[in-house]
N, C-alpha and C positions, 0 to 999 in steps of 0.2 A: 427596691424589689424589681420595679417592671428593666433598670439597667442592668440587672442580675439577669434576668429571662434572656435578655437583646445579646450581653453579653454568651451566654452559654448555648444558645442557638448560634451567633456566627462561629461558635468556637466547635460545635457538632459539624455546621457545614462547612468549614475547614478540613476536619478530619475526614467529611464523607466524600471530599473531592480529591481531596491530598493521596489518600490510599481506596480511589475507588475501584482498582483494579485487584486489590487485595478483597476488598469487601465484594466482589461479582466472586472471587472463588470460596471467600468465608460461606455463604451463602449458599453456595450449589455444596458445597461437604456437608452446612447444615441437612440439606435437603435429603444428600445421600443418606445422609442417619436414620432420619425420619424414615423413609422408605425402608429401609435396613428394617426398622424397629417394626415397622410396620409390616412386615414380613417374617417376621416371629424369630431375629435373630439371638444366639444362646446370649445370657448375658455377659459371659467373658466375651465373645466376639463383638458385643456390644458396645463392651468399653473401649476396644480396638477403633472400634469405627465412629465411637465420639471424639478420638483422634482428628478425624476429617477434616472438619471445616480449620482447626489450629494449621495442618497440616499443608495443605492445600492454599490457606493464606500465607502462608509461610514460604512454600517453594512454588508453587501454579506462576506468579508474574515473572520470576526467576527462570524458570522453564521455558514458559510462553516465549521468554527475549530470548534464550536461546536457540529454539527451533528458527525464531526468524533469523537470528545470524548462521545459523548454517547455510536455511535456505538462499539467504542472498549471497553467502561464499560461492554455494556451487552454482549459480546464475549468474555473479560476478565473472567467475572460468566459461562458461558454457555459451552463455546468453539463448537457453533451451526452458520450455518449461516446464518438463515432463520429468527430469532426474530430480528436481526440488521435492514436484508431488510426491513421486515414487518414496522420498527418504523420508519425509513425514509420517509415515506411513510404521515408520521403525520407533520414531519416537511416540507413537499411539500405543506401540506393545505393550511397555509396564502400565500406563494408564489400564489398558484393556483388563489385566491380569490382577495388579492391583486392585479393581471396579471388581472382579468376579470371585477376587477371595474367599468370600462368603460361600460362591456356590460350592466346596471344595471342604467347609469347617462347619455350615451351617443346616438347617432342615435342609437344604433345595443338594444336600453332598450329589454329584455323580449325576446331576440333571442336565447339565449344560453340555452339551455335542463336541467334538475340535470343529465339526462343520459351523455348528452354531456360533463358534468362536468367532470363526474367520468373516460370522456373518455381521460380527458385532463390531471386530476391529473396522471394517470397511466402510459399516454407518459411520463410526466413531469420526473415520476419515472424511465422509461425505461431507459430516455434517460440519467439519474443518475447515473442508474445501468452500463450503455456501459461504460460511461467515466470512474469511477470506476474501472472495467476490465481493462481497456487498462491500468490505471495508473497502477495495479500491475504487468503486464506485460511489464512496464517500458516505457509507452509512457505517456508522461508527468506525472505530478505529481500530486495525490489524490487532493487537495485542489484546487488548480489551473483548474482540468478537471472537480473540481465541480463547480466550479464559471462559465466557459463556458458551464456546460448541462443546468443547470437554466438560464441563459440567451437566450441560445437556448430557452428551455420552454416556458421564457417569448412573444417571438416572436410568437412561434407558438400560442398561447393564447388572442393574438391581431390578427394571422389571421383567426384564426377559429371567433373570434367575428366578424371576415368585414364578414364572410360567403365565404372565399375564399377557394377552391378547394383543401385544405390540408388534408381531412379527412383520404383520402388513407392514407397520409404519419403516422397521428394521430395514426389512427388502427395497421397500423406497429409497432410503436413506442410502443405501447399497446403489442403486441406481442410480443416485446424484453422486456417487464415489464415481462411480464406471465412466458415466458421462463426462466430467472433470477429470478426466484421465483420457477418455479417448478426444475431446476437445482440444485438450493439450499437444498432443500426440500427431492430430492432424494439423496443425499452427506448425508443431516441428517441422512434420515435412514440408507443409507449405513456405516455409524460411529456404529450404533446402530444391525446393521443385517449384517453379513460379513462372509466368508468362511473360513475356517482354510489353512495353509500352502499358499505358494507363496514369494512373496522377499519383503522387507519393503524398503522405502526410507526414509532418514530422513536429510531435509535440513537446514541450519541456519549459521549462522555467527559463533559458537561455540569458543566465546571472551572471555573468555576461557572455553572450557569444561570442569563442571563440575561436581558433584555427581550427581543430575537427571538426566543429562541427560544420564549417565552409568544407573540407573537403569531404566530409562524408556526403552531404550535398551535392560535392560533383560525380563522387563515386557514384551513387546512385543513381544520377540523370542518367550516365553514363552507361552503366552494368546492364540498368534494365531495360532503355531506349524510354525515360518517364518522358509525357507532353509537357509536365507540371509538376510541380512540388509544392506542398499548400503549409506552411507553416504559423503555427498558434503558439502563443506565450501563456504560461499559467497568469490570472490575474492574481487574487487572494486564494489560493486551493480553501474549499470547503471546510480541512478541518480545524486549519489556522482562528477562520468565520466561526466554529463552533466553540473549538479552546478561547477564543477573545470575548465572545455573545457568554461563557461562563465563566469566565475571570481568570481561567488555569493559566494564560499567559498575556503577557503584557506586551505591546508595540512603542517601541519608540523611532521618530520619524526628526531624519533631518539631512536637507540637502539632497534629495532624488533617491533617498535609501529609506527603507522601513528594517528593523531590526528587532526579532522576536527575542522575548525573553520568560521564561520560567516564573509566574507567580509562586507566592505561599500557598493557592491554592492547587499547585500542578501536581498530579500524580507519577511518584516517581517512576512505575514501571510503565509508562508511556512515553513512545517515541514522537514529537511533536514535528519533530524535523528531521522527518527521513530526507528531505534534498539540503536539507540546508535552516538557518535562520537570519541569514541574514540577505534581504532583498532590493537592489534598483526596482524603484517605481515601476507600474506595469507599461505605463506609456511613455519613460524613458528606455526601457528595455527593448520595446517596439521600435525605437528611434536607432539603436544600438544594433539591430537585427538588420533595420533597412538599411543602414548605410554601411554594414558588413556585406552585406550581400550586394549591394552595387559594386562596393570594393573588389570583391572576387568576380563582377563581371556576370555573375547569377541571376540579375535581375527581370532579364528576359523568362527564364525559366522556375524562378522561385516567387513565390505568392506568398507575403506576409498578411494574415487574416487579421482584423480585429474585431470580435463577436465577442465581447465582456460581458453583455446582458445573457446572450447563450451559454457563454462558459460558466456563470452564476448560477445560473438555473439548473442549467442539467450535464456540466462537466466537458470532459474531451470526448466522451459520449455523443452530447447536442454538435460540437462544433462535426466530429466527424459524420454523422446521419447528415447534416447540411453540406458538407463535400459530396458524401455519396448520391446525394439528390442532383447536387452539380455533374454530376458522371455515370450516370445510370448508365449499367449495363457494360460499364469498362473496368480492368481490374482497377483495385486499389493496394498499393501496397506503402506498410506501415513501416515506419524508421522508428528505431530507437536501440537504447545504450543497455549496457548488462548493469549497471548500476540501480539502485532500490529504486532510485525516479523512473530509470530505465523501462524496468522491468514493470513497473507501475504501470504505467502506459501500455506495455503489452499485454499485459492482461486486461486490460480494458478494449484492447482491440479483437484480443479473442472471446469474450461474447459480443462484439457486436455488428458481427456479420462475418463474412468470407473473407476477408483481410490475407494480404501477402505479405506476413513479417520479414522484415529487414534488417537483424539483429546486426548490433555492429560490438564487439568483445572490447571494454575501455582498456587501455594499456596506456601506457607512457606519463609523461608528468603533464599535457598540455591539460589544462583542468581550468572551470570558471571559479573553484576555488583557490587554485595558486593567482591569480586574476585577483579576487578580493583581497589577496595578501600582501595586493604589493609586487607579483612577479610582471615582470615587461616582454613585450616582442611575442605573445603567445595569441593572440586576435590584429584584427583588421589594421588599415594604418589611421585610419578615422576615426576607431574605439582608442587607439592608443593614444592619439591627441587628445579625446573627450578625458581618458583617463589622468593624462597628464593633467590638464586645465583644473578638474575636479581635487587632483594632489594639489594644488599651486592656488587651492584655491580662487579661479576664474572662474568668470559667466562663458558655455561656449554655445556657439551659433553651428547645428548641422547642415549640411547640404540642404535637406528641405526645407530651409526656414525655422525649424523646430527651435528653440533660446533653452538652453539651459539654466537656471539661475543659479549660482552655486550659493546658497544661505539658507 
């Protein structure tokens, strides 16, 4: 009996992990009902909206993944971040209209405003735009903290239709939309309008670096007259730390590489690896960064950081407030790619201070995943040695002493 118990609890927490981005929308439909009912909806409209929660687990994670692939199409073209917010904003409509069905079939018919519409789609948005934030800031994950602001939304959309006391909250929520829209908007121009001199950051996984990203480096010093460029490696990003600390995904480790993989318990409408899943070690990477960059002659002008205890703690957030403390008072301007990492990064720069984006539009085939595949001549001539040695099976020795052991 007590193997029965052991057994059907791990076989719940299987299922509540496996589809726990279904069960955050089951959940908020539930919720909508509730409220629904609790607002004296007819009972035909009632059975409509015990629909919900079926409804909402069924297409919400489906959704959710598509709004993100739009938004990174038009930021993959653009490398902007103001046209993504803007189109989100289209995909809130049926949410919005959907949510207010009620006010139109039920007691509340003919209460709801078009002003008060516009006032609801825009929280809807706001409260989009936060969970977003937070998730590249490493508290929860993009897809998952979209499925919770829309459900939120949906609530607040049934209480504004009972005429319940929320508007304060509403107009708030209105105001973190505005805010995230004109934040965005000034990052644009600042991409576009920016000072000469100051220190450059440029952050990324760099799996392996290769030839753009050395010449974007020179570009940069170059275009904007930088003193400095201060370059950071992701170590383990936070949500990897999180998905592993819950079982969702598994590491296997061999030969200076760590390669993530999808447990039985990963939930399928989550992206676990938006850059990637398979990674060089953090401190071979770093080894791979400095001897690219002496390569190309950069060394003078580029700054390889190593802050892993900072970057654990509190992100590319910590490491950049630790630049800006090194430069007070000078501009900074931030590098990065239109790709999801890319763009990751930039929005991490735009809350966290006055930053000078430095978008660069990815194009061509030089990628550090053709690099993982097996393609040659696309990085340094010292990474392509390491690369080689690593194929062929070799121990290889870098410039600074650093041993590689290849086993």
């Amino acid at each position: 009996m007590e193997a029965t118990s052991i057994s059907m609890g791990g076989r719940l927490k299987r299922f509540a992990l496996r589809y726990r981005s279904r069960l955050y929308a089951a959940v908020g439909g539930c919720v909508f009902w509730v409220l629904a009912w609790a607002g004296g909806l007819p009972p035909a409209a009632m059975l409509a909206a015990g629909m919900a929660p079926v409804l909402l687990a069924a297409l919400m994670p489906k959704y959710a993944v598509v709004m993100a692939r739009v938004e990174d199409a038009i930021n993959q073209k653009l490398a902007l971040v103001t046209p993504a917010r803007l189109v989100r904003v289209f995909f809130h409509v049926p949410i919005v209209a959907g949510g207010l069905l009620g006010a139109w079939t039920g007691p509340w018919a003919g209460q709801v405003s078009e002003l008060e519409i516009m006032a609801l789609l825009a929280a809807v948005s706001g409260l989009h735009g936060a969970a977003v934030t937070l998730a590249y800031h490493g508290y929860g994950d993009r897809i998952g903290n979209c499925i919770l602001a829309i459900s939120a939304g949906l609530w607040l959309l049934v209480f504004a239709s009972m005429h319940w006391n929320l508007w304060p909250l509403i107009f708030a929520l209105d105001g973190v939309f505005i805010i995230h829209i004109g934040v965005g908007l000034l990052s644009d121009m600042r991409s576009r309008i920016f000072p000469r001199g100051g220190v450059g950051v440029f952050f990324g996984s760099f799996n392996p670096v290769h030839k753009m990203h050395l010449q974007i480096l020179k570009d940069l010093l170059e275009r904007r007259s930088l003193e400095k460029i201060y370059v950071h490696a992701t170590t383990v990003p936070k949500l990897h730390r999180v998905a592993i600390a819950a079982g969702e995904i598994e590491v296997c480790r061999r030969a200076g590489v760590r390669e993530y993989r999808r447990s039985r318990f990963a939930d399928p409408g989550k992206n676990y690896f938006p850059t990637g899943s398979w990674f060089y070690e953090y401190d071979l990477r770093l080894e791979l960064l400095r001897a690219a960059i002496r390569d190309a002659g950069l060394d003078a002008h580029v700054e390889v950081l190593d802050l892993p205890e900072l970057y654990e703690r509190s992100g590319f957030s910590g490491v950049l407030r630790y630049v800006m403390k090194l430069h007070r008072g000078q501009p900074i301007h931030g590098l990065h790619g239109s790709d999801p990492g890319g763009m990751w990064v930039r929005n991490i720069f735009d809350t966290s201070g006055w930053l000078y984006p430095c978008p660069v539009v990815r194009t061509g085939h030089i990628s550090a995943t053709a690099i993982r595949q097996g393609a040659v001549g696309l990085t340094s001539a010292t990474v392509e040695e390491f690369l080689a040695a690593r194929r062929s099976g070799n121990d290889f020795i870098f410039p600074s002493g650093y041993v590689f052991r290849n086993c």
